[in-house]
Backbone as numpy.savetxt, mean C-alpha at the origin, in Angstrom:
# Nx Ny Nz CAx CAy CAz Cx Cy Cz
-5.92 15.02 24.61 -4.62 14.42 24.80 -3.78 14.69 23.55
-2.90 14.96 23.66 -1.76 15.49 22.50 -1.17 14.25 21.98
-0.71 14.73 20.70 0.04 13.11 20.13 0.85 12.97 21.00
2.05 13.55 20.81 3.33 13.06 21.79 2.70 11.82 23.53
1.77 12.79 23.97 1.38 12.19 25.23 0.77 10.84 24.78
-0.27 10.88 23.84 -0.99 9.41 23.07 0.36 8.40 22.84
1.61 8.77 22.16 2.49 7.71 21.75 3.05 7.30 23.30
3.47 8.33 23.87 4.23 8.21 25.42 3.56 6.86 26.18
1.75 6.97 25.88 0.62 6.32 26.96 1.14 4.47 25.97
1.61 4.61 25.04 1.54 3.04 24.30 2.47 2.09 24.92
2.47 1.21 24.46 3.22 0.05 25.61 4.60 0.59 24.76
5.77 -0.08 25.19 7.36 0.12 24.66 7.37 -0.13 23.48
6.78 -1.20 23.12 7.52 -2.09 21.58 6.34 -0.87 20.56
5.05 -0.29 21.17 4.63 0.23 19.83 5.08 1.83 20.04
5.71 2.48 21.05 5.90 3.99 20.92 6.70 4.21 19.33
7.69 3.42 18.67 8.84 3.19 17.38 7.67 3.18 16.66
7.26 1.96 16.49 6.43 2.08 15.28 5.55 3.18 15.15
5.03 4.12 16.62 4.26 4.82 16.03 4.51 6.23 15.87
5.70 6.28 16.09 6.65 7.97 15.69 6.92 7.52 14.18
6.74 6.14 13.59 7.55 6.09 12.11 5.71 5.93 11.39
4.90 5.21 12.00 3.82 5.73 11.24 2.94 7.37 10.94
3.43 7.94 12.05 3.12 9.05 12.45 3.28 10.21 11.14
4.63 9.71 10.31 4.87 10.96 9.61 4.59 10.26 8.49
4.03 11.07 7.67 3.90 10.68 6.59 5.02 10.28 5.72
4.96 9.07 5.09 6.05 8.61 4.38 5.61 8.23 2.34
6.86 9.01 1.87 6.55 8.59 0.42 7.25 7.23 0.31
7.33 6.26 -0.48 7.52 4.78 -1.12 8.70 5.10 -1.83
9.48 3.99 -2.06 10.46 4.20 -3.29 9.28 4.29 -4.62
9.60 4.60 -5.63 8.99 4.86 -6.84 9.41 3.17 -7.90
8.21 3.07 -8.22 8.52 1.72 -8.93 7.37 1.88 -10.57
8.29 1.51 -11.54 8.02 1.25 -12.50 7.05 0.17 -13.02
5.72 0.03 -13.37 5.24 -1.03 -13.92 5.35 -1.42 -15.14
6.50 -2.35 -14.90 6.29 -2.85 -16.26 5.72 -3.72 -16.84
5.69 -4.47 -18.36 4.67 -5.28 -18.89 5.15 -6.60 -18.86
6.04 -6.37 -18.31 6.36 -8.27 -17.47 5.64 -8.10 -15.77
5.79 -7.20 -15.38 5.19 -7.25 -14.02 3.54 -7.50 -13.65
3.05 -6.72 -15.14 2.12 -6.35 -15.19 1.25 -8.22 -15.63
2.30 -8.55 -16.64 1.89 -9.84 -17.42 2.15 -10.95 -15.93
2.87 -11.06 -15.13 2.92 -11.62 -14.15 2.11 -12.12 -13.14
1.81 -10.83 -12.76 0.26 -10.53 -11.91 -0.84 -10.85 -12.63
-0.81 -11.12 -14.26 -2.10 -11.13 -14.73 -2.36 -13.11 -14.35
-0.85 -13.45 -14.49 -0.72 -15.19 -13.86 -0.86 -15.34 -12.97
-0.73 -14.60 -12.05 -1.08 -15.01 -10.36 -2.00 -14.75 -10.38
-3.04 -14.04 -10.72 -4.21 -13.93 -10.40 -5.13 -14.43 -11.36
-4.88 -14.96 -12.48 -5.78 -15.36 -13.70 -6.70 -14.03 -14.43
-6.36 -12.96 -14.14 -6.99 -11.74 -14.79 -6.36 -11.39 -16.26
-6.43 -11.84 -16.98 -5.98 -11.84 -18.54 -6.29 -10.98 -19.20
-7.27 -10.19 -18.99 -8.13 -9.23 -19.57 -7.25 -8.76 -21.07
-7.99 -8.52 -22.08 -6.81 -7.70 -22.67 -6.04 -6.58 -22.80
-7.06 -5.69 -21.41 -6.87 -4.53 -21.80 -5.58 -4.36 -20.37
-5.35 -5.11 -20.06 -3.75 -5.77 -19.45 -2.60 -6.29 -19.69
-2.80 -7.15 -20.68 -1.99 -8.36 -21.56 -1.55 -8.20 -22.53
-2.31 -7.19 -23.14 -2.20 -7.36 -24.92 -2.20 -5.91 -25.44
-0.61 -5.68 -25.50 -0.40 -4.35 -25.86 -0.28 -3.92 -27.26
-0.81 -5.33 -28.58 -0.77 -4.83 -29.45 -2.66 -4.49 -29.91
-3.16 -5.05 -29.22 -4.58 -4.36 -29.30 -4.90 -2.86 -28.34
-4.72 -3.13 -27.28 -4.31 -1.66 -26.23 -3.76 -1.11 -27.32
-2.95 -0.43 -28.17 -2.19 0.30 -28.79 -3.34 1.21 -30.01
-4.39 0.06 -30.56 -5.32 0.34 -31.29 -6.35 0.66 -30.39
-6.24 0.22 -29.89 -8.24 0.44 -29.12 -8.29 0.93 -27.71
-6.85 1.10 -27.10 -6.78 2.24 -25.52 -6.49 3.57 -25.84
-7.51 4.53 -25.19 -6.55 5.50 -25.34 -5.13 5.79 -24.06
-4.69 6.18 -24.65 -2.59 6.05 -24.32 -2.03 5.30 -25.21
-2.98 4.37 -25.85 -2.67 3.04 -26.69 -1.46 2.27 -25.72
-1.88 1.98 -24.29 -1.02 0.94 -24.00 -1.70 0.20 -22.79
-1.39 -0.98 -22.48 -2.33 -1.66 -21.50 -2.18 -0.88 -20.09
-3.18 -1.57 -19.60 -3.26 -0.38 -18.03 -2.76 -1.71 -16.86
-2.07 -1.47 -16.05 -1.84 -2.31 -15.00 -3.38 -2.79 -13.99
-3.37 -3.66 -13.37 -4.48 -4.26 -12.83 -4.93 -3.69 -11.64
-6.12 -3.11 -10.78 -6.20 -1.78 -9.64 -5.41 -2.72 -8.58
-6.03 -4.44 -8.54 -5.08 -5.08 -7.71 -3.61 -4.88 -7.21
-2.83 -4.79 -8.49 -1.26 -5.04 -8.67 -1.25 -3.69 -7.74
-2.05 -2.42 -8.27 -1.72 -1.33 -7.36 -2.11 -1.19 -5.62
-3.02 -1.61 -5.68 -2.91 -2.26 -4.16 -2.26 -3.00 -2.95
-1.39 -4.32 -4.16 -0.60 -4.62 -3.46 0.99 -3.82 -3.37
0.85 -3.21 -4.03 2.11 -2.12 -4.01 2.25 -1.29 -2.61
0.42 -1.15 -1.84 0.92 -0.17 -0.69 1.61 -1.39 0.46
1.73 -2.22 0.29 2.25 -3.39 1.20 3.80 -3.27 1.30
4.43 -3.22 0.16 5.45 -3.16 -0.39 6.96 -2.45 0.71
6.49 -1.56 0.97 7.79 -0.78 1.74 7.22 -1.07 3.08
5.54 -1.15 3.14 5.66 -1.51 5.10 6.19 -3.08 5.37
6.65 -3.94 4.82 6.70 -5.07 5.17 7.99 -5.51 5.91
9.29 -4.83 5.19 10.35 -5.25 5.84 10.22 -4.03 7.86
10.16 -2.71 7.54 9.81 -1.96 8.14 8.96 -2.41 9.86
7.68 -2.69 9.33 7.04 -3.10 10.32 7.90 -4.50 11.11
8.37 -5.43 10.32 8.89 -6.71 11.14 10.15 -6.00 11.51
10.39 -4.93 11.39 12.21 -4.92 12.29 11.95 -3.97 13.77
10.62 -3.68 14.21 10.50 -3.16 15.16 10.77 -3.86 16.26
11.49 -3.76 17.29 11.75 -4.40 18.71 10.34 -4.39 18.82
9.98 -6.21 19.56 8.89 -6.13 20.82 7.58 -6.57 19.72
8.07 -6.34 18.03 6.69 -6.77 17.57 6.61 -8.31 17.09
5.86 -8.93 17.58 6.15 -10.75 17.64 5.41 -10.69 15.55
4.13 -10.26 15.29 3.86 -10.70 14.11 3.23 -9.60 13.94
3.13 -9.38 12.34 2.19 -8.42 11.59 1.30 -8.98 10.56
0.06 -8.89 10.61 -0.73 -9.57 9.97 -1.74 -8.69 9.24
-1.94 -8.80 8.33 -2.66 -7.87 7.10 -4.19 -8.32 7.72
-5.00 -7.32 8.22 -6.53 -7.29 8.39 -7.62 -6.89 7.51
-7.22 -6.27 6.77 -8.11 -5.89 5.45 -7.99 -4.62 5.44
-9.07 -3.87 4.23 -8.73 -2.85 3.78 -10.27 -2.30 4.26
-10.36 -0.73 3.94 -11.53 0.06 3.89 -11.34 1.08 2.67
-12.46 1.38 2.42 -12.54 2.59 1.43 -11.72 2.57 0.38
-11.27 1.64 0.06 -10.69 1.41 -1.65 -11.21 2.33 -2.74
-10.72 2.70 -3.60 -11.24 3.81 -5.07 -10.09 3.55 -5.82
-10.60 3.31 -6.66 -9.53 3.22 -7.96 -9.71 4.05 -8.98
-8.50 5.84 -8.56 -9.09 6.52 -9.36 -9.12 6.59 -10.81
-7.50 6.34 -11.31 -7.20 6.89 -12.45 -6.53 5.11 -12.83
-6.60 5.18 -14.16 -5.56 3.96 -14.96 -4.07 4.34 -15.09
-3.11 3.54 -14.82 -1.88 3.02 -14.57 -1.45 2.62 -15.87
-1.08 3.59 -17.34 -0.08 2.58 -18.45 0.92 1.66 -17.96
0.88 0.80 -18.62 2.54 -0.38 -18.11 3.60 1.24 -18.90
4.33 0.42 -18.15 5.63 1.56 -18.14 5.73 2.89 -17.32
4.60 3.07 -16.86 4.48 4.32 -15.82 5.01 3.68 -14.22
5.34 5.37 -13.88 6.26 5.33 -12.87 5.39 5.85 -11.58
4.98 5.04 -10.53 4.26 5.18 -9.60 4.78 5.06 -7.94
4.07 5.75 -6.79 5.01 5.83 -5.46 3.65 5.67 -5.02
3.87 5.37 -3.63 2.51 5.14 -2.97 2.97 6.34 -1.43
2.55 6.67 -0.84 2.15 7.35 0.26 1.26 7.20 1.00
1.93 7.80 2.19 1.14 6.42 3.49 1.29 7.45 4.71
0.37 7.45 5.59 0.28 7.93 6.93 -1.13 7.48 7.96
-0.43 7.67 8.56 -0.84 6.88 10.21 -2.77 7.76 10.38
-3.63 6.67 10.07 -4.46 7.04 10.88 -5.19 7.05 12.08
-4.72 5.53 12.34 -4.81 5.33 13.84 -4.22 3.82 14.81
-3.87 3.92 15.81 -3.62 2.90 16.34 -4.12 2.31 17.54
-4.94 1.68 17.56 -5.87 1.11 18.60 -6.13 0.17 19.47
-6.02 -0.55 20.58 -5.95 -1.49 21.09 -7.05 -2.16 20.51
-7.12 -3.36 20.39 -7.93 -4.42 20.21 -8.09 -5.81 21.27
-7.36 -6.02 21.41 -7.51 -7.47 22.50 -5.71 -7.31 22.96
-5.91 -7.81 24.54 -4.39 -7.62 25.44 -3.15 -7.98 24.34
-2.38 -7.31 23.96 -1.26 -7.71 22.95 -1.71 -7.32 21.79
-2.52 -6.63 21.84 -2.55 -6.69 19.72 -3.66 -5.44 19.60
-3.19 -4.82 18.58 -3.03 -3.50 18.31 -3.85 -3.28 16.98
-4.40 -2.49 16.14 -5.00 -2.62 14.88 -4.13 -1.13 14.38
-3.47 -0.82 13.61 -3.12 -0.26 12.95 -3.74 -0.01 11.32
-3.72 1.56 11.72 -4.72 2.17 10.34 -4.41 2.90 9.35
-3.92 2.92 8.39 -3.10 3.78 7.40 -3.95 3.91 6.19
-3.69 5.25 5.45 -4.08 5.87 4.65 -2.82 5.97 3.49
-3.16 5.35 2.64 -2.31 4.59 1.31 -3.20 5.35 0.03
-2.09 6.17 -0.61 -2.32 6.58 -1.92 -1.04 5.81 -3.00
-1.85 5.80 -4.00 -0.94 5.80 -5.28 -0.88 6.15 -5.89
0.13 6.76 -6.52 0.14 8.33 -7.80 1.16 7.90 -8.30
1.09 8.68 -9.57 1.75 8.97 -10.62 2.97 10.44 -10.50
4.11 9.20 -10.38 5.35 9.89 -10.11 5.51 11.37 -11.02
4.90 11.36 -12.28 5.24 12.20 -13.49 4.51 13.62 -13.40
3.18 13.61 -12.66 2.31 14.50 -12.57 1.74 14.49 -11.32
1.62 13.33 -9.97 1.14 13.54 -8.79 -0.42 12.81 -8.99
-0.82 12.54 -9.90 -2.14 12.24 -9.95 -2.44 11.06 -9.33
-3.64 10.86 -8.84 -4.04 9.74 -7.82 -4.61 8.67 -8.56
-4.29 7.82 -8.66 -4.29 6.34 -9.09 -5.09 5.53 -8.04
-4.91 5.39 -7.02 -5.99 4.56 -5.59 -5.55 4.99 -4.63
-6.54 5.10 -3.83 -6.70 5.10 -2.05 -7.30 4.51 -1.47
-6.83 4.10 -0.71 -7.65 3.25 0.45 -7.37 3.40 1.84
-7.70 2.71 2.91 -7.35 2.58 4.09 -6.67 1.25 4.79
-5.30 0.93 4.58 -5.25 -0.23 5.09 -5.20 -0.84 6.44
-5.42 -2.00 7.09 -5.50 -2.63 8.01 -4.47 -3.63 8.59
-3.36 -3.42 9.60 -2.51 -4.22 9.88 -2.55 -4.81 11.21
-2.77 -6.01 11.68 -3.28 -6.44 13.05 -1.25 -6.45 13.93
-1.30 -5.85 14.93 0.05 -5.63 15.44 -0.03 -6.74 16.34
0.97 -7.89 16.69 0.87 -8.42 17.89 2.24 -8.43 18.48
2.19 -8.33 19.69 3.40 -7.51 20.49 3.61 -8.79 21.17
5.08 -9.04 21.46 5.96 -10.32 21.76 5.68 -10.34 23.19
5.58 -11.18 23.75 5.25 -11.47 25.45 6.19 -12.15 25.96
């Protein structure tokens, strides 16, 4: 069965979403900085120093500067699907299901400039109304392309009745 025919066979409200998951999409590009970075280290209680404390990072990292948290980069692939996914006709809720295959390749300096990239790996029925959506989420380094994390994320679709 051919894509086109696979999206055609989906109910109405998911054929949109799945011509826009379909193509691969780059992220706006976002800067981590060391308030963002120091932020996330409060929401989550991860203090570490080699996060926090850029006047020891400076002596004892090499880059000499703290590295952002693999978390903070994770939640970054969330970031551009969120408004996106809720403006589709027909989709009642989107609910984050978890992740697969996480790797955290490379370290993230605060102040580096990072995009995430994303494409459709699959979309699947699960129970009458609700859909599991599967995407393949990188994060790189705007400056050189280099891969920072990948994973597979998990979005539970439920379609308005």
């Amino acid at each position: 069965m051919s894509a086109a025919t696979a999206a055609d066979a989906l109910p109405a409200a998911l054929q949109a979403l799945h011509r826009w998951a379909a193509s691969e999409r780059l992220g706006t590009s976002t800067i981590l900085t060391q308030a963002r970075i120091d932020a996330f280290a409060g929401a989550t209680g991860d203090h570490n120093w080699i996060h926090v404390d850029p006047s020891r990072a400076q002596a004892q990292l090499p880059g000499g500067r703290t590295i952002a948290h693999g978390f903070l980069l994770l939640a970054l692939t969330v970031e551009d699907d969120v408004a996106a996914l809720a403006g589709f006709p027909g989709i009642a809720h989107v609910l984050n299901y978890g992740l697969n295959q996480v790797r955290f390749l490379a370290p993230v300096a605060s102040g580096s400039e990072v995009r995430v990239r994303s494409q459709l790996v699959s979309l699947q029925a699960r129970q009458p109304g609700q859909w599991l959506l599967t995407q393949r989420k990188e994060v790189q380094h705007v400056a050189d392309g280099q891969l920072a994390l990948v994973a597979e994320q998990l979005s539970l679709i439920v379609i308005s009745t």
